[in-house]
C-alpha positions in Angstrom: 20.0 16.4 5.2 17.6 17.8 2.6 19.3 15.5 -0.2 18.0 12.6 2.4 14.9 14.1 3.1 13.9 14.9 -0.9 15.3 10.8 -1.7 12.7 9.6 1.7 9.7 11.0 -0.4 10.3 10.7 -3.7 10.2 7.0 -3.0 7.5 7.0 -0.6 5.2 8.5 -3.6 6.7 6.3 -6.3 5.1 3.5 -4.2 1.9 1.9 -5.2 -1.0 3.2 -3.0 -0.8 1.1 -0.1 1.9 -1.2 -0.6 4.8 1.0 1.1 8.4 0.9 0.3 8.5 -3.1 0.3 5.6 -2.9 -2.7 8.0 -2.6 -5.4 8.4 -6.7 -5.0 4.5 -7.4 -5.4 3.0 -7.9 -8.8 1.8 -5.0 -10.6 -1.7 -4.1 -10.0 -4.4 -3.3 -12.5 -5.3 0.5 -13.1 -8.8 0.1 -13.6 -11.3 -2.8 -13.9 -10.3 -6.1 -15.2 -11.3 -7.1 -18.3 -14.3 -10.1 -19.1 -13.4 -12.5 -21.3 -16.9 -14.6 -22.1 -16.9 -18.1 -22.7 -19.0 -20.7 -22.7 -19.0 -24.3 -21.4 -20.0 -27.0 -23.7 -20.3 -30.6 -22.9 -19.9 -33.6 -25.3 -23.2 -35.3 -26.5 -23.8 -37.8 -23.6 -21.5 -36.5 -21.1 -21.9 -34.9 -17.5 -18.7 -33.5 -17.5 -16.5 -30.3 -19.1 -12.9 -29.6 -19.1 -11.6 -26.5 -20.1 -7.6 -26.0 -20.3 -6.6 -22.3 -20.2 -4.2 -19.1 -19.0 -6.3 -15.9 -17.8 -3.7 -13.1 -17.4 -3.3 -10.5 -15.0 -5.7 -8.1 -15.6 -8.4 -10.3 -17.1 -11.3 -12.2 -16.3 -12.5 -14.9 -17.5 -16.9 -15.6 -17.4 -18.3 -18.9 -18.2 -21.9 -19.5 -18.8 -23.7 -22.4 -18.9 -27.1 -23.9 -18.7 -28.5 -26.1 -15.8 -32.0 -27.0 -14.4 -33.2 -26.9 -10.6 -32.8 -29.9 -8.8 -29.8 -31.0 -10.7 -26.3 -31.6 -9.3 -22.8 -29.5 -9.8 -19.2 -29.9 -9.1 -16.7 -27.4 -10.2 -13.0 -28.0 -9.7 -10.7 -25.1 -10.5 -6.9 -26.4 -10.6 -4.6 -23.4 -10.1 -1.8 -21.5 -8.7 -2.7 -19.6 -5.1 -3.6 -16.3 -6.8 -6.2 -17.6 -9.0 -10.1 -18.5 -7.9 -13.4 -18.4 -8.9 -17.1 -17.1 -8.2 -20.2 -19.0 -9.1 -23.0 -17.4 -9.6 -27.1 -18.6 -10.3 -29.5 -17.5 -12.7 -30.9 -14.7 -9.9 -26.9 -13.5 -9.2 -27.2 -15.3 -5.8 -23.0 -15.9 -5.2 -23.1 -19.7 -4.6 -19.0 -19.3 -4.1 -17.0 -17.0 -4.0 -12.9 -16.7 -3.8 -13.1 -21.0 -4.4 -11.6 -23.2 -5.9 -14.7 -26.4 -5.4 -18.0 -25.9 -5.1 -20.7 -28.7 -5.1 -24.4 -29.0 -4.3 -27.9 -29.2 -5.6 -28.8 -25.9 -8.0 -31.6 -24.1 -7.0 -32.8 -22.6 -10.3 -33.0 -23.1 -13.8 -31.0 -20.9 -16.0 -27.3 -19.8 -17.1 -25.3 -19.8 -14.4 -21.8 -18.2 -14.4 -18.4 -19.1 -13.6 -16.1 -16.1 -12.9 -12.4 -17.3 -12.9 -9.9 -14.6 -11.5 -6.7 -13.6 -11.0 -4.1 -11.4 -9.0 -1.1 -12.8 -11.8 -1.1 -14.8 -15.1 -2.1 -18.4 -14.5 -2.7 -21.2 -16.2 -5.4 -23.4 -14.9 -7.9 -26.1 -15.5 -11.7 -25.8 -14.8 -13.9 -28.9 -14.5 -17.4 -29.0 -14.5 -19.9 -32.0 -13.8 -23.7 -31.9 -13.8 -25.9 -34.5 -13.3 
């Protein structure tokens, strides 16, 4: 009964804090902060729109700046897996999205905003950005 026992809890603390005894089938989990990968978006000479074509990894973080006036229109279209989404924020750090993968409207200030593209596992994924 003791070899039982000694087995129960060696597993129970070989588990990833709070994932239990059915955790060992999730992906691994990052053991401190991710890290930022900066990046900026550029547009062609006379065009209102940017693709970008990448993989962020588990662990990592990708940040995208890029400049905008008030007034002005954005789209931003991430295509990804389920595990992978984004944060936009404005000039201020208002969070304008968060945990998206679209956002649209009108911006309200005039600055470098930021696209945060994250990740709970490796993905590729493709980022489009229009203003106008």
């Amino acid at each position: 009964m003791k070899a039982i026992l000694l087995t129960a809890v060696l597993i129970a603390t070989a588990a990833p804090a709070g994932g239990g005894v059915g955790a060992a089938a999730s992906p691994a989990q990052c053991k401190r902060a991710d890290r930022v990968i900066s990046k900026q978006i550029r547009f062609e000479r006379g065009r209102t729109t940017a693709v970008v074509k990448d993989r962020v990894l588990l662990c990592t973080a990708h940040r995208y700046r890029l400049r905008a006036k008030a007034g002005q229109t954005m789209s931003v279209n991430l295509a990804t897996g389920n595990r992978t989404s984004m944060t936009l924020l404005a000039p201020t750090d208002d969070v304008l999205a968060d945990g998206e993968k679209s956002w649209s409207g009108e911006l309200p200030d005039t600055g470098d905003y930021v696209i945060n593209i994250g990740t709970d596992a490796t993905a590729n994924y493709t980022l489009e950005v229009t203003i106008r």
